[in-house]
C-alpha positions as CSV (number, residue, x, y, z in Angstrom):
1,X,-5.8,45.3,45.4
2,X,-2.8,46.2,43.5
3,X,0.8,44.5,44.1
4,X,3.5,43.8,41.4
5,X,4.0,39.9,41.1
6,X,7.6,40.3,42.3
7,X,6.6,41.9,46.1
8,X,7.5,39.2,49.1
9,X,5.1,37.3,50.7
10,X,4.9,39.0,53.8
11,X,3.5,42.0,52.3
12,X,1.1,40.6,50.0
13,X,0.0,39.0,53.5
14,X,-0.2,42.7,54.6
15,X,-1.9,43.6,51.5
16,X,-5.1,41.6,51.9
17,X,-4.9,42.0,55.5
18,X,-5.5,45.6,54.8
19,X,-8.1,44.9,52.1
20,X,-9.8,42.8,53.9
21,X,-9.5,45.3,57.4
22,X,-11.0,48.4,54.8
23,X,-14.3,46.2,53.8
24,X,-15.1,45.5,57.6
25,X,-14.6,49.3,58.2
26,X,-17.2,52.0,57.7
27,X,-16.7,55.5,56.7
28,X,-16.6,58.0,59.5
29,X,-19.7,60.3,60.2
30,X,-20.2,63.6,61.8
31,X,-20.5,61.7,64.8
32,X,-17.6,59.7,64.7
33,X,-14.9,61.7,67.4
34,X,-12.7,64.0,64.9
35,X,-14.8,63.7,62.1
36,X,-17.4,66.2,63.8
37,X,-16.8,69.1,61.4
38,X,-15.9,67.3,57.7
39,X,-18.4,65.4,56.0
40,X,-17.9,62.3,53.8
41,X,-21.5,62.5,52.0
42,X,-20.9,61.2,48.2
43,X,-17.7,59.7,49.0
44,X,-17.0,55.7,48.1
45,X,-14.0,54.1,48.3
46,X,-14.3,52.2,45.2
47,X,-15.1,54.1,42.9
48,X,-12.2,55.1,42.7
49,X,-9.3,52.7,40.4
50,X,-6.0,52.8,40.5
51,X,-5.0,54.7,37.1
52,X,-2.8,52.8,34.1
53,X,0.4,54.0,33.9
54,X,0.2,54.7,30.3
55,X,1.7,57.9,29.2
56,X,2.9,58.6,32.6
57,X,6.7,59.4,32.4
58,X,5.5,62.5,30.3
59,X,3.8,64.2,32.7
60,X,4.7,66.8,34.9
61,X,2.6,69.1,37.4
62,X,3.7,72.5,38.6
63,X,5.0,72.0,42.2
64,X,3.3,74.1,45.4
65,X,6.9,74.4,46.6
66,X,10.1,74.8,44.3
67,X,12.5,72.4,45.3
68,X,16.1,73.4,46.1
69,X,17.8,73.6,42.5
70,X,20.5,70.7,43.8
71,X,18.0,68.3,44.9
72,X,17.5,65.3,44.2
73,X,13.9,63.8,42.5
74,X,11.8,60.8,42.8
75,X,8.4,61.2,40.9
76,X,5.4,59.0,40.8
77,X,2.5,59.6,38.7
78,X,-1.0,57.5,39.3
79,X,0.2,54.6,39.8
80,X,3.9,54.6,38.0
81,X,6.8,55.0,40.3
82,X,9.3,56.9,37.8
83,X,12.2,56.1,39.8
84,X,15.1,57.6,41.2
85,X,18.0,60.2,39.9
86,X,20.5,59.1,42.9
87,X,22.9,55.9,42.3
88,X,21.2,52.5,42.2
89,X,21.1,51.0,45.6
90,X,23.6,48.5,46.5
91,X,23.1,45.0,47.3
92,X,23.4,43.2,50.6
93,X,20.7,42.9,53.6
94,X,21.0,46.9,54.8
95,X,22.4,50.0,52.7
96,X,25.8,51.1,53.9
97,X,25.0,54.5,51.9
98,X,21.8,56.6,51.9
99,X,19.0,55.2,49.8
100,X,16.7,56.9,48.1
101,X,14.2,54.5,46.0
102,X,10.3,53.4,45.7
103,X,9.2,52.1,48.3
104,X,7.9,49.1,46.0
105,X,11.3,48.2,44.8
106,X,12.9,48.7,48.4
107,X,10.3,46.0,49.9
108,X,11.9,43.8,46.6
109,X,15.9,44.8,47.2
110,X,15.8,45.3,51.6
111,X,12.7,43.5,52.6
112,X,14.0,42.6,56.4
113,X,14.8,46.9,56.6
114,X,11.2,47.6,55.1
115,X,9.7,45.3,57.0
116,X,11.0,46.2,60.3
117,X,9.6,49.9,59.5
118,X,6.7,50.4,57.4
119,X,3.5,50.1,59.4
120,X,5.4,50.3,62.6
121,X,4.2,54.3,63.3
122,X,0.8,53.7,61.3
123,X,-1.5,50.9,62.0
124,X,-4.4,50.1,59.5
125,X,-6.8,50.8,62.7
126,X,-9.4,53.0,60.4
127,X,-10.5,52.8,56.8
128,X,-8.3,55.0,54.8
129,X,-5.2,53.8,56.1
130,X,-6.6,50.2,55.5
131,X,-7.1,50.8,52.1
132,X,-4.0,52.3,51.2
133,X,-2.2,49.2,53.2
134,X,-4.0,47.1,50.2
135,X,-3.6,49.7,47.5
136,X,-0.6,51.7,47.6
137,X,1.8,51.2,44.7
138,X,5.3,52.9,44.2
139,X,5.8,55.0,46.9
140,X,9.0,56.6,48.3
141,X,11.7,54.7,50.8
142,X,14.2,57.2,52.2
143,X,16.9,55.6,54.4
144,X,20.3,57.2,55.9
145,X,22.6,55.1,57.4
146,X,23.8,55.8,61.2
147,X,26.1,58.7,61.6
148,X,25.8,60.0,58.0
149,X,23.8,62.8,55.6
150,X,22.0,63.1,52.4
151,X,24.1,66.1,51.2
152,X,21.0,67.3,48.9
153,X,17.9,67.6,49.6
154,X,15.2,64.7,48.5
155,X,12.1,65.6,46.3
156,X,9.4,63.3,46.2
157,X,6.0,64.2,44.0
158,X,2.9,62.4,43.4
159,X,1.4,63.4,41.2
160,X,-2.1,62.5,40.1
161,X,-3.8,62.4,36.4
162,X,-6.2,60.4,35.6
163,X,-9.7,61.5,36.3
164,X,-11.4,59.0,38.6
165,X,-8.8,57.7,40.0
166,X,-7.1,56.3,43.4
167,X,-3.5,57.8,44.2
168,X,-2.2,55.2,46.9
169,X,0.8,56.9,48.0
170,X,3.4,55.7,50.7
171,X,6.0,57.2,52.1
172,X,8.4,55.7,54.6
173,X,11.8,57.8,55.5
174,X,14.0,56.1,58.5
175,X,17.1,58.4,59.6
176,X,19.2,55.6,61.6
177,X,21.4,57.4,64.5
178,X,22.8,61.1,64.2
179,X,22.0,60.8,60.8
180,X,20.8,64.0,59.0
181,X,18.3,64.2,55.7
182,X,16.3,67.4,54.6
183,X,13.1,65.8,52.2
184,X,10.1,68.0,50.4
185,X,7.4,65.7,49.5
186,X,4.4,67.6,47.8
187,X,1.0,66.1,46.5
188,X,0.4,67.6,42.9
189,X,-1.9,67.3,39.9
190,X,-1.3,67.4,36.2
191,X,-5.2,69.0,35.6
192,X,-6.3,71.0,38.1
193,X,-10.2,69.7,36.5
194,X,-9.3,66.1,37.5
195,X,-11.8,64.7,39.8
196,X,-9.4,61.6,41.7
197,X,-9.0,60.6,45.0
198,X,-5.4,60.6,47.0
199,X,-4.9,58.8,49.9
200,X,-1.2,58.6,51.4
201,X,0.7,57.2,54.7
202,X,3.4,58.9,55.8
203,X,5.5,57.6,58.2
204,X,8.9,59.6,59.3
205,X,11.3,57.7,62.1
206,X,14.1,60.2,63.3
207,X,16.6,58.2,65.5
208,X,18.2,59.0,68.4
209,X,20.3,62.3,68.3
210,X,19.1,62.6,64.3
211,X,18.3,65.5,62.6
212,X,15.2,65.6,60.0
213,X,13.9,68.7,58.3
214,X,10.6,67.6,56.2
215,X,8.3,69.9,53.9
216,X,5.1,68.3,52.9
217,X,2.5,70.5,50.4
218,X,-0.5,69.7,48.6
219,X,-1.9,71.3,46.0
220,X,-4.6,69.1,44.7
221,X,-7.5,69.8,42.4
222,X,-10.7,71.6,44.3
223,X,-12.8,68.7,42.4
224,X,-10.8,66.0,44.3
225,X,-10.7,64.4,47.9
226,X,-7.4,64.3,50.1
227,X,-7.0,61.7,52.9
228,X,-3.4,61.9,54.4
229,X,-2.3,59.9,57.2
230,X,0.7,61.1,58.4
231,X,3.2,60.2,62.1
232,X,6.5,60.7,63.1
233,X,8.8,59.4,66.3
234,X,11.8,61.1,67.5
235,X,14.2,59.4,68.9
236,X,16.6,60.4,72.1
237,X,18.1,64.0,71.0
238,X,16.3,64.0,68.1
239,X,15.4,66.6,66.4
240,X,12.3,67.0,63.6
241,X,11.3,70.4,61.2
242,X,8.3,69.8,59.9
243,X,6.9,72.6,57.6
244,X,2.8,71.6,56.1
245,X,1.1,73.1,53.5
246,X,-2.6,72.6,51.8
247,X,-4.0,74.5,49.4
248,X,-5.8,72.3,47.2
249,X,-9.0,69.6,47.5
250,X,-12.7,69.9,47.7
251,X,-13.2,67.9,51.2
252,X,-11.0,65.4,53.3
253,X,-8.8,65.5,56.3
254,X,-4.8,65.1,56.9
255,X,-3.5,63.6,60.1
256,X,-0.6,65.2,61.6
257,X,1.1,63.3,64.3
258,X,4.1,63.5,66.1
259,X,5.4,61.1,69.1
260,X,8.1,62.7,71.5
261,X,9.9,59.0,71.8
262,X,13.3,59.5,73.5
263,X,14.4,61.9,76.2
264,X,15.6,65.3,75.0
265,X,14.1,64.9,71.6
266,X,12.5,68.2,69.5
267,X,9.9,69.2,67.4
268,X,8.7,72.2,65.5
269,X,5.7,72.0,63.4
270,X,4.6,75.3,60.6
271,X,1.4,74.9,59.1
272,X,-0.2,76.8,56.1
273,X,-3.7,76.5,54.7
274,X,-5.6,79.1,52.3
275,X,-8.6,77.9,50.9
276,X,-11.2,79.8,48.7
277,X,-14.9,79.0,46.8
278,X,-16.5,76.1,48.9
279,X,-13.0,74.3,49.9
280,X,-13.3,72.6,53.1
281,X,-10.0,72.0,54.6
282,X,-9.4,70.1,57.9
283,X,-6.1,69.3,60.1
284,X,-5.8,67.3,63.1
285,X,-2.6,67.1,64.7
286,X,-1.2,65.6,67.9
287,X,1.9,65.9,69.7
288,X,2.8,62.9,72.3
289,X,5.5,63.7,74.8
290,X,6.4,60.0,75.7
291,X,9.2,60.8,77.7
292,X,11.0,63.1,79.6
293,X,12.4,66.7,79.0
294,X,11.0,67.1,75.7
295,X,10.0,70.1,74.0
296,X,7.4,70.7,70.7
297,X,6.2,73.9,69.2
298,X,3.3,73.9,66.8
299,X,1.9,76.5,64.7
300,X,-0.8,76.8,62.0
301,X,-2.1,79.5,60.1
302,X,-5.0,79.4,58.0
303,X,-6.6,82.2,55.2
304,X,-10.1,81.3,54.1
305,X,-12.0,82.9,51.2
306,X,-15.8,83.6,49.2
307,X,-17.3,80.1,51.4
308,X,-14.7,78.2,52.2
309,X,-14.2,76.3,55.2
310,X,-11.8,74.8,57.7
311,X,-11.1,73.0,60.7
312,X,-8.3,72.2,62.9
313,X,-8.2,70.2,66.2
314,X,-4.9,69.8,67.7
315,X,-3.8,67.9,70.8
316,X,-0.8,68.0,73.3
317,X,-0.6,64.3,74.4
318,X,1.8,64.3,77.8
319,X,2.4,60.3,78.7
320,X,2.9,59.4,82.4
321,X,6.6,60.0,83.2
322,X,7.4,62.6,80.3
323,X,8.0,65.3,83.5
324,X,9.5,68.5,81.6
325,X,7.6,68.5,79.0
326,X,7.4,71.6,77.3
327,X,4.5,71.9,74.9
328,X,3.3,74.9,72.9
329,X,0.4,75.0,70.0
330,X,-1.7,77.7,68.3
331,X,-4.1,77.9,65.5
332,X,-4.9,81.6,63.9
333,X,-7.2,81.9,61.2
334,X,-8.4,84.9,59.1
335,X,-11.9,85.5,57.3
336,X,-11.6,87.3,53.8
337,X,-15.1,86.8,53.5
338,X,-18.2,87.2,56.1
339,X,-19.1,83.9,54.1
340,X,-16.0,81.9,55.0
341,X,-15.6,79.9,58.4
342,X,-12.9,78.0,60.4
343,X,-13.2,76.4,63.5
344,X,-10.0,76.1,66.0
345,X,-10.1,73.6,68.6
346,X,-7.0,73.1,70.7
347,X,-7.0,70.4,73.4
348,X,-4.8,69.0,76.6
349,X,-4.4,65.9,77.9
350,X,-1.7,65.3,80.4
351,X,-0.7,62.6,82.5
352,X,2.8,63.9,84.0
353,X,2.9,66.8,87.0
354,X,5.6,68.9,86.0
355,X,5.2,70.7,82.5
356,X,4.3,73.7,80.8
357,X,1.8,73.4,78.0
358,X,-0.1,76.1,76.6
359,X,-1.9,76.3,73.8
360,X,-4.1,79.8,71.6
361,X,-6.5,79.5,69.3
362,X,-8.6,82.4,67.2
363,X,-10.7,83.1,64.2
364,X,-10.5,86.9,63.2
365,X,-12.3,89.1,60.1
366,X,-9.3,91.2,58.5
367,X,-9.2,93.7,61.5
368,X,-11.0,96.9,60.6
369,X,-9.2,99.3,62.5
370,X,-5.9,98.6,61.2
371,X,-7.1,98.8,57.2
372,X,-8.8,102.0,58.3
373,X,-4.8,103.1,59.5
374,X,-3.5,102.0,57.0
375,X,-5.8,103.7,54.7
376,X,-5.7,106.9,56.3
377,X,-2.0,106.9,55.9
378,X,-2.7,106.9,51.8
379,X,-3.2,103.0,50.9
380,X,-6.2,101.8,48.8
381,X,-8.1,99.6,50.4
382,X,-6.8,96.6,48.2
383,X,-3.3,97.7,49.3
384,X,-3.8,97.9,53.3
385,X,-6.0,94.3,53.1
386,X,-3.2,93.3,51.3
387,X,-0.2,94.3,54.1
388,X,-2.1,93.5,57.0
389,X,-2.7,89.5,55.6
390,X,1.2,89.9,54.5
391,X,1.5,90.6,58.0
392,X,-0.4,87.7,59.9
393,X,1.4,84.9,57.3
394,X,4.8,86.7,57.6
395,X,4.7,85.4,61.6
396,X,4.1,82.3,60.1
397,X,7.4,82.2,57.5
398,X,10.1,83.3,60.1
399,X,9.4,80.3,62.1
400,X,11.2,78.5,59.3
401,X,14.8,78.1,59.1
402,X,16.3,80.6,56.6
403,X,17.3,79.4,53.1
404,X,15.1,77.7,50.5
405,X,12.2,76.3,53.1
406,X,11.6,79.5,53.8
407,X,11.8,81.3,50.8
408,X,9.4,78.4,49.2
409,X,7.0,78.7,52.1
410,X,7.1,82.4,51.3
411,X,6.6,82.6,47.8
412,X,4.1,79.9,47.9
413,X,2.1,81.9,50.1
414,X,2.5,85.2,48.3
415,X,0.9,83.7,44.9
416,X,-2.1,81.3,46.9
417,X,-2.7,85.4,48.3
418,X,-2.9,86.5,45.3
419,X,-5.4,83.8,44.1
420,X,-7.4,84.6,46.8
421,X,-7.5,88.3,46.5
422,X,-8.0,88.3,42.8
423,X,-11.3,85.5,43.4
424,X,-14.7,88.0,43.7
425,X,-16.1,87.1,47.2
């Protein structure tokens, strides 16, 4: 269990709560509901160490997506929280200004505001998030006062190095009332050999008529395992842009949930995943419509390579009384390889009589007749298989706002292509 001496009692109390939750808790199997598809063989929790900190201001780790050139950094690596380049937080009970801060030293500075929020989205009801409720060190705290803006956007990387170790990463970010924050927070490595193990908590609370744009990436090592837990809850008019991307790990699973919490409140999800040798990538995501006339729009799109693998299982969640909810969700994958295979499984369960949900799901070869086309119209073959994959992400890219989310999303995209292209199948 790791915890600086100076953390308050109340959540060292949390941290062997969770310690002692994640011995009394099993791994998952194939037959455990949402772990049908991702196996856990080989895996044990503690094995894995939290890394020194030696050494680790040093290091850097080529990010998935290049940050806006005027934002803003906080950068942990292992377990060293490297601190923040915005002003030192002020004193007092509750920030008057827009923090932006480890989450280790917030618990120190604003323990009443941290301990309102963390664990209030995210429960330690399973054994990865119990064990990063007992070993998560650092972390990022991003908080924005009531009626105000961060006016640059916030990077946060974690960014692992040491081989065999445990990344406990936790994020909390709280935009107070008709606040507004725009935050890319990517999961990196230093050595793309380094066989570790991250496991991160997200939690994201958008207030009531609030306005939060969030990127999250990872880019990981194939020789590594990714666990991410991940929730948000949007508040009355509240409005959340969440763009995901994964392209790195050997096997895990990242939970992606959002909670409709006020009337009138938003959300648009973007996925991305490309995976290629014997990656196995899996997404579940959820969107809960708790109350009434709320809307979500969800989206992933995933390009698999040579014998990779990937799963996503979404659900639309409609809660009795959230009438006019209007829910959308799709999942499109394409199969470079006759050796590669995703499975897409969307889901509905609603409780309310007047909404419209729908939901499309499909797994898809590159389609022959339009290479054959575009061929015939003077391309190589490279070149058509090329513009017709170009094609099925670009969908995915003008879903984003324009500016630098979606010229990162794009670019990203373009060179993970090109990795994939250039790997013999």
């Amino acid at each position: 269990m790791a915890s600086p001496a100076t953390e308050p009692a109340w959540l060292e109390e949390r941290r062997r709560a969770g310690a002692s939750r994640a011995q009394d808790l099993g791994l998952p199997d194939q037959k455990t509901q949402g772990w049908e598809f991702t196996e856990l063989t080989g895996l044990d929790l503690n094995a894995y160490a939290p890394a020194e900190r030696n050494g680790a201001s040093a290091t850097e780790a080529a990010p998935i997506l290049p940050t806006p050139e005027d934002a803003a950094f906080l950068r942990q690596v292992d377990s060293h929280a490297l601190g923040s380049e915005l002003a030192e937080p002020e004193a007092g009970e509750r920030p008057s200004k827009p923090v932006v801060m480890p989450l280790s030293d917030a618990a120190a500075a604003y323990p009443e505001l941290v301990r309102r929020h963390l664990g209030s989205l995210v429960a330690a009801d399973d054994v990865f998030v119990a064990h990063n409720e007992a070993n998560w060190t650092g972390g990022a705290f991003v908080y924005v006062p009531a009626g105000q803006r961060l006016e640059v956007p916030i990077g946060l990387s974690a960014i692992q190095r040491s081989a065999g170790s445990l990344l406990g990463w936790r994020s909390l970010i709280v935009l107070e009332e008709g606040a507004e924050a725009e935050v890319w927070e990517q999961y990196l490595a230093a050595d793309q050999e380094v066989d570790a193990l991250f496991n991160g908590v997200t939690e994201l609370i958008v207030g009531d008529g609030a306005t939060l744009r969030f990127v999250c990436g990872q880019d990981l090592p194939e020789s590594s395992w990714v666990f991410a837990t991940q929730r948000a809850s949007v508040g009355r008019d509240g409005s959340l842009d969440w763009v995901a991307l994964g392209f790195g790990s050997a096997r895990g699973k990242v939970r992606m949930e959002t909670k409709l919490a006020g009337r009138g409140s938003q959300a648009k999800v973007t996925g991305a995943y490309a995976g290629a040798g014997k990656q196995h990538l899996d997404y579940d995501t959820t969107q809960e419509h708790a109350a009434p006339d709320t809307t979500s729009d969800l989206a992933f799109r995933g390009v698999l390579s040579d014998e990779a693998t990937a799963v996503w299982r979404g659900m639309i969640k409609v809660d009795p009384g959230a009438q006019k909810t209007d829910a959308f969700q799709e999942s499109r994958n394409l199969l470079l390889s006759d050796r590669a295979h995703a499975d897409a499984i969307p889901g509905l369960e609603i409780e309310a009589d007047d909404v419209r949900c729908t939901h499309a799901a499909a797994v898809a070869q590159v389609d022959a007749d339009q290479l054959y086309y575009l061929r015939s119209h003077g391309l190589s073959e490279a070149a058509a298989k090329r513009l017709v994959i170009d094609g099925f992400l670009q969908e995915l890219v003008e879903r984003t706002i324009e500016g630098p989310i979606r010229d990162a999303l794009a670019g990203a995209l373009e060179r993970r292509l090109a990795e994939l292209l250039d790997t013999p199948s």
